[in-house]
C-alpha positions as CSV (number, residue, x, y, z in Angstrom):
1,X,59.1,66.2,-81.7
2,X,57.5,66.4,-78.1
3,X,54.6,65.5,-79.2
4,X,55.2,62.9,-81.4
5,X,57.2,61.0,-79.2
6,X,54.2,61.4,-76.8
7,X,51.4,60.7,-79.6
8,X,53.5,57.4,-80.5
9,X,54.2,56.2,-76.8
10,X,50.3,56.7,-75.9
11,X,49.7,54.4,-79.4
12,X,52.3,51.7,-78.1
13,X,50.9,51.7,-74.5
14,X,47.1,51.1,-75.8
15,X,48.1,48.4,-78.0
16,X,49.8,46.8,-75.0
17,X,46.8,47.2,-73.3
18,X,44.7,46.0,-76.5
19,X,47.2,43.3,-76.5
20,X,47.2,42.4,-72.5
21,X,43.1,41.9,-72.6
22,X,42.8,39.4,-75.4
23,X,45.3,37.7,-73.9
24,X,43.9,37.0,-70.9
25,X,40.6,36.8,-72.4
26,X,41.5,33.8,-73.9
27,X,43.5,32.5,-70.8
28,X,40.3,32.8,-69.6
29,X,38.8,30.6,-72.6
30,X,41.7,27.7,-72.0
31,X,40.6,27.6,-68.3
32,X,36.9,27.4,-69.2
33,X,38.0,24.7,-71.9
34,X,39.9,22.7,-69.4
35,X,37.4,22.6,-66.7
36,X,34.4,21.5,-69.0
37,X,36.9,18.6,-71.0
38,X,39.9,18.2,-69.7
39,X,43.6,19.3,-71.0
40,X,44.0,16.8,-74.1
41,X,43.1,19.5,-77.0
42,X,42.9,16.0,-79.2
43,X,40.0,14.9,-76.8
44,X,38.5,18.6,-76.4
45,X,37.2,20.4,-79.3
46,X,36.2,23.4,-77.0
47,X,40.5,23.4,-76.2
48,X,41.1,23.1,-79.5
49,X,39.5,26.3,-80.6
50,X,40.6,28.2,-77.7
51,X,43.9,28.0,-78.6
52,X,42.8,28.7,-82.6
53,X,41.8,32.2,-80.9
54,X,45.2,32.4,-79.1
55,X,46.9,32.1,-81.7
56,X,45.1,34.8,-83.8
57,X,45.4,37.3,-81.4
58,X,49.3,36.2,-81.9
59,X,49.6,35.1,-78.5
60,X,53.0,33.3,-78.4
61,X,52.9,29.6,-78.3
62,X,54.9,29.6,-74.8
63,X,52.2,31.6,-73.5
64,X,49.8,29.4,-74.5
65,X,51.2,26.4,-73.1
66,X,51.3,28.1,-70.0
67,X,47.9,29.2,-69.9
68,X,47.3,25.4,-70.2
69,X,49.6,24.3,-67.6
70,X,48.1,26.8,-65.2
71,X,44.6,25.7,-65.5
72,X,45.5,22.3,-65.6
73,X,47.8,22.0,-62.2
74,X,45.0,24.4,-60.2
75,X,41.3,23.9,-59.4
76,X,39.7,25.1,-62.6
77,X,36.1,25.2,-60.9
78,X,35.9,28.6,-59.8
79,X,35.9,29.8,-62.8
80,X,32.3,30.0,-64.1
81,X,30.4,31.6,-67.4
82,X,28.0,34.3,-66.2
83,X,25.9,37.0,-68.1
84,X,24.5,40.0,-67.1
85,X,21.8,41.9,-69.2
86,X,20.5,46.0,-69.0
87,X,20.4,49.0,-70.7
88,X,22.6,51.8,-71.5
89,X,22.2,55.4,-72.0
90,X,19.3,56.4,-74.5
91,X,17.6,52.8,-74.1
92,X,20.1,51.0,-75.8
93,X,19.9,47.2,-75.0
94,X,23.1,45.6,-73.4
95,X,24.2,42.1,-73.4
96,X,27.7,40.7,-71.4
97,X,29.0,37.9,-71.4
98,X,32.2,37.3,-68.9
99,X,34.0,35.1,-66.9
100,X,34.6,35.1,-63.3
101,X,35.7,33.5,-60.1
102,X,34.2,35.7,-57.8
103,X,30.6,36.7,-59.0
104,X,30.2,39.2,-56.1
105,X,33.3,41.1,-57.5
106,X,32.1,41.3,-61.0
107,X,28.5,42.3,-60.4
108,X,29.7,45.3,-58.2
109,X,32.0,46.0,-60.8
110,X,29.6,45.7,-63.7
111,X,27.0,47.6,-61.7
112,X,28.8,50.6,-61.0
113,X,29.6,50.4,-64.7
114,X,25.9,50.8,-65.7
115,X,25.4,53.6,-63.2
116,X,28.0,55.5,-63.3
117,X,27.9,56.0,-67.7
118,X,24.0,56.4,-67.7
119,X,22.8,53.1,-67.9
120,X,21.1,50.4,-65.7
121,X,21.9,46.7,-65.1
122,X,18.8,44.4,-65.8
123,X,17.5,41.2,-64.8
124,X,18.5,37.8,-66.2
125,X,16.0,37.6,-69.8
126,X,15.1,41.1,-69.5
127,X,17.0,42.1,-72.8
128,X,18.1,38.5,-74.0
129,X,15.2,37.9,-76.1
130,X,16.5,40.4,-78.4
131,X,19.4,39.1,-79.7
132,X,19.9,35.9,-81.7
133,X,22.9,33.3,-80.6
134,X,24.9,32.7,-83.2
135,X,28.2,30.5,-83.8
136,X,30.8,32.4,-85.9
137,X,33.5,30.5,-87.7
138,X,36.6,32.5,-89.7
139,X,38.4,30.6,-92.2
140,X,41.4,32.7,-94.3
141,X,40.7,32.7,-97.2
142,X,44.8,32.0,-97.9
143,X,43.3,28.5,-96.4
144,X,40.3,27.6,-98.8
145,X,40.8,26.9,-102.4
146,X,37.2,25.8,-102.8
147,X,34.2,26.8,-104.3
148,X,32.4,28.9,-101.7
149,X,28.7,28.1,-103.4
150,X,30.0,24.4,-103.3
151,X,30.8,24.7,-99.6
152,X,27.8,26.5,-98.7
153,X,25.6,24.0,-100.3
154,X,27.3,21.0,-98.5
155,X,27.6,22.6,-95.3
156,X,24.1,23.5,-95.1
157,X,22.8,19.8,-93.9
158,X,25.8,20.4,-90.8
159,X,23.8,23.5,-89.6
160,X,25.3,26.6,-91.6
161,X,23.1,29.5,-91.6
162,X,25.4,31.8,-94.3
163,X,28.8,32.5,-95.3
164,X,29.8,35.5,-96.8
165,X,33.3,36.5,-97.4
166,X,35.1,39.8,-96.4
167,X,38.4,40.8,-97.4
168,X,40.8,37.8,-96.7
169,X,38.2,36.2,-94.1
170,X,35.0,33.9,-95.0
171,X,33.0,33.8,-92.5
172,X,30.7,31.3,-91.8
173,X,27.1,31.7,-89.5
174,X,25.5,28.6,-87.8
175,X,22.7,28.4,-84.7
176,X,24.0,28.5,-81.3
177,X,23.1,24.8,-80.9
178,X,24.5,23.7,-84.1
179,X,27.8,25.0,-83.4
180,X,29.6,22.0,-82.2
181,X,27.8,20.1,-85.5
182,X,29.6,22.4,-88.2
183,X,32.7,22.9,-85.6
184,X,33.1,18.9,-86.1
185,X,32.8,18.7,-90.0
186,X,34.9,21.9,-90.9
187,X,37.6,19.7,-88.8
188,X,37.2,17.2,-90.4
189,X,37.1,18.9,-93.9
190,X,40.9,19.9,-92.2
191,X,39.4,23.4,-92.8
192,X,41.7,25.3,-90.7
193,X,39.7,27.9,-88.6
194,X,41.0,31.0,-87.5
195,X,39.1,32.1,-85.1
196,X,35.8,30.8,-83.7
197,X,33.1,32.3,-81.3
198,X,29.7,32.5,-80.3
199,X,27.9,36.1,-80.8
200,X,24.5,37.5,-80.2
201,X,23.2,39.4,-83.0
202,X,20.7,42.3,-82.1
203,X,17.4,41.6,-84.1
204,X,16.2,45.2,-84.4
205,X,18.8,48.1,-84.0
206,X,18.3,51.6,-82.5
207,X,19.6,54.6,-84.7
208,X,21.0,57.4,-82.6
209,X,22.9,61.0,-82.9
210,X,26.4,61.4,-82.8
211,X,26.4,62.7,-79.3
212,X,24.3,59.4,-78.1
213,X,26.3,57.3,-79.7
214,X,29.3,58.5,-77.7
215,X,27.0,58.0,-74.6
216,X,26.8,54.5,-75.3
217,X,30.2,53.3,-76.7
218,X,31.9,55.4,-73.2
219,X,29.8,53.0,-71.4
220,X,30.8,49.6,-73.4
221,X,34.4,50.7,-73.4
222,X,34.3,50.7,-69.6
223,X,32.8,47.3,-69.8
224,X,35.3,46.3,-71.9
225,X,38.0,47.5,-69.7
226,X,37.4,45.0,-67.1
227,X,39.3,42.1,-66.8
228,X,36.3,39.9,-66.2
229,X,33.8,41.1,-69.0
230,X,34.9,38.4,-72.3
231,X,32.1,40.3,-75.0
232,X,29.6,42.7,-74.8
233,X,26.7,43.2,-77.3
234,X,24.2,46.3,-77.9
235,X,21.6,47.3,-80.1
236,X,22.9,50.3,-81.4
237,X,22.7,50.9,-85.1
238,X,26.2,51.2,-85.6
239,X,25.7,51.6,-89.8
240,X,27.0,54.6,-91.5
């Protein structure tokens, strides 16, 4: 029974943890949101989907409207979007993307990162050309009682690159700089979206062993870990 109780409190206490980091990645989103258009989410579609992804991490609406009020009553402009680009171990490539408001603290901390786990932090473009930026759109299904060949066809002139649908979820691809295009018309189609985002996909993949793979995902874990890291990207082959 020891070890039970143990086995269940460790679960509990990562999924606070789990639960803690999305949370404040997506404080981190309404601050950015704010500071780029202002605290109206009627007037700021980038608002408007921040809070989409606070609410499906199930962040409770009173935490949300706080998240608003804090980065609305404070200066919002040291918060800034940075990147940082290297490998890991076994010459995988490594893309971040985070959010800080002190850029000295996060290279340090994203440095030591790199070296400590077997990697080595790059130089702005270095691994950037091989990943494509993508918008991501997820719609329940629960949502949509459409055709999804219909949709596909009509969205196509609004930037859509695919859809394909996945359990419960469609998902829907676009260009990085047609994002805001289909973000405006799947609004206005009242399409509700659950979550939105923009990702870099890796172009070409790397295939490693079991051991290297544990290499690498030690290292992105620790990235993941801090507070100012929002995504992290790779090229690992991470098929079965």
């Amino acid at each position: 029974m020891g070890r039970a109780f143990e086995y269940r409190k460790a679960a509990k206490m990562k999924r606070w943890a789990g639960m803690a980091k999305a949370f404040t990645k997506v404080g981190r989103e309404i601050n950015i949101a704010i500071k780029e258009g202002g605290p109206e989410p009627d007037y700021n579609p980038r608002l408007r989907l921040a809070m989409n992804n606070a609410k499906a991490v199930n962040m409770p609406k009173a935490n949300i409207d706080a998240a608003i009020k804090r980065a609305t009553d404070k200066d919002t402009s040291a918060y800034e979007e940075v990147t940082f680009e290297g490998y890991g171990p076994h010459g995988v490539a490594v893309f971040i993307e985070a959010t800080s408001d002190n850029n000295n603290r996060t290279v340090a901390s994203i440095r030591h990162a790199f070296s400590k786990y077997g990697g080595s932090l790059g130089t702005n473009g270095s691994v950037d050309y091989m990943f494509e930026h993508k918008g991501q759109f997820i719609v329940k299904e629960e949502n949509f009682g459409g055709d999804l060949e219909e949709l596909e066809l009509e969205l196509i002139d609004f930037g859509l690159n695919k859809i394909e649908k996945e359990d419960d979820e469609i998902n829907l691809y676009t260009a990085f700089e047609d994002f805001a295009t289909l973000r405006d018309e799947l609004e206005k189609r009242k399409l509700e979206i659950a979550r939105a985002e923009l990702i870099r996909i890796p172009t070409h993949t790397k295939k490693l062993t079991d051991a290297e793979v544990e290499d690498v995902l030690i290292l992105i874990e620790k990235l993941e870990e801090d507070d100012d890291v929002a995504s992290v990207f790779h090229t690992m082959d991470e098929s079965e």
